[in-house]
N, C-alpha and C positions, 0 to 999 in steps of 0.2 A: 651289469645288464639289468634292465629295469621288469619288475614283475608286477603281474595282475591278479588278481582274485577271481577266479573261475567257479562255476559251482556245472558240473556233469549230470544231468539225470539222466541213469541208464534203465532199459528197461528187459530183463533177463528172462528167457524162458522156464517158466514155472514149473511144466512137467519134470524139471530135474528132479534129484536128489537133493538135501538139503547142503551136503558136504560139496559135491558138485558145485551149486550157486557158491558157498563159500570160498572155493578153489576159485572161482570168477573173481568176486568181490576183492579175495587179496590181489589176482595179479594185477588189476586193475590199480591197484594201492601201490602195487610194486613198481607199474610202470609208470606213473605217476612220480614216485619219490626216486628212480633211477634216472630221470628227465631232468631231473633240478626241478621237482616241484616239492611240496611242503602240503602236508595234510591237513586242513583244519578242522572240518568235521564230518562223519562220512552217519546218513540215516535210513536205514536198514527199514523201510516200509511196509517190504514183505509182502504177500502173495495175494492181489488184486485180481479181480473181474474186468475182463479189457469193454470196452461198450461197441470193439469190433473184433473179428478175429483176423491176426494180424502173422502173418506167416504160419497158420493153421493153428494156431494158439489162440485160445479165448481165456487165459491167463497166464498174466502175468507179474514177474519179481519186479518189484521196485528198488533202487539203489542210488541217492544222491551225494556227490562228492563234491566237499567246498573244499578248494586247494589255493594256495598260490602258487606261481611257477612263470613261468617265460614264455612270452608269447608263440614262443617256437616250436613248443610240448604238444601245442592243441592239434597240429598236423599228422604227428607222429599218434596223439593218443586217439583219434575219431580213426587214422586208419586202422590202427586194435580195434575198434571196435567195428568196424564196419567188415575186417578179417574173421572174426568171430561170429560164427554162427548160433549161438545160443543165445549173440547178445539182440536181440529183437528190433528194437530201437534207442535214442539215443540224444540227447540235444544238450550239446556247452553252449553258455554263457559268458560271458566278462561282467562283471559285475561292478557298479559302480562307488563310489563312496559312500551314497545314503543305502543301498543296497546294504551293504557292510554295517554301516551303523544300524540299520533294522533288524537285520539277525542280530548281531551281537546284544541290541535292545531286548527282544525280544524271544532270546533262547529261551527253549525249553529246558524247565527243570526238571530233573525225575521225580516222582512219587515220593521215593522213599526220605526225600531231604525234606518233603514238603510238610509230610506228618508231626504235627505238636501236638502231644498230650494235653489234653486240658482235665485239670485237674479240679472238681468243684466240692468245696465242702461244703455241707448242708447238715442241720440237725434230723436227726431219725425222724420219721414220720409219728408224729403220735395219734391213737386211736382213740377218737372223740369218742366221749360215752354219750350218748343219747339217754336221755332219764324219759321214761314211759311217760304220756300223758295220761292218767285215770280221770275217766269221767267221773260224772255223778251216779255210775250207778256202779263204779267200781271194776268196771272192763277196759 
């Protein structure tokens, strides 16, 4: 069976709890990888300003899911989410080849791999002497 590259961005009710969203976020992962789909990167955006209020919420979780899987998962997986009342809003994609190659081009790397010590050796500072000017009249 031939598969596509999908990327989900869901949009989750903020006033939860933070274990709550989590409890979202994995079944969503669950029903995802129990479908025959394949997780490739899931980005936790986290807790935005909506610029309307959208089911009485004026904030909300963000959550994007790039999977691959069967074209036959996205029926099954929108109605999860459209059964879910926390989950606010929602929009899959198919994603195309250059799509794919622009993520992959241009993933984000973490912080912490990006940090290089730069290491500079310099000689001590030395502290210039200034010698007094004395005038002619000896001040």
């Amino acid at each position: 069976m031939r598969t596509n590259v999908y990327e989900s961005a869901v949009m989750i009710n903020a006033a939860l709890d933070d274990e709550l969203i989590d409890s979202i976020v994995s079944r969503i992962k669950e029903t995802i990888i129990n479908n025959g789909g394949e997780i490739r990167e899931i980005e936790n955006w986290g807790r935005k300003r909506l610029a309307y209020v959208v089911k009485k919420s004026k904030i909300g979780y963000y959550a994007i899911f790039r999977f691959t899987a069967p074209s036959k998962i996205i029926a099954k997986l929108e109605r999860f989410f459209s059964l879910d009342e926390q989950i606010l809003r929602y929009l899959t994609l198919k994603l195309d080849g250059d799509a794919v190659d622009y993520l992959e081009k241009n993933k984000i790397v973490p912080v912490e791999e990006t940090i290089v010590p730069i290491i500079v050796e310099s000689e001590p500072l030395a502290v210039e002497d200034k010698e007094e000017e004395v005038d002619e009249n000896g001040n």
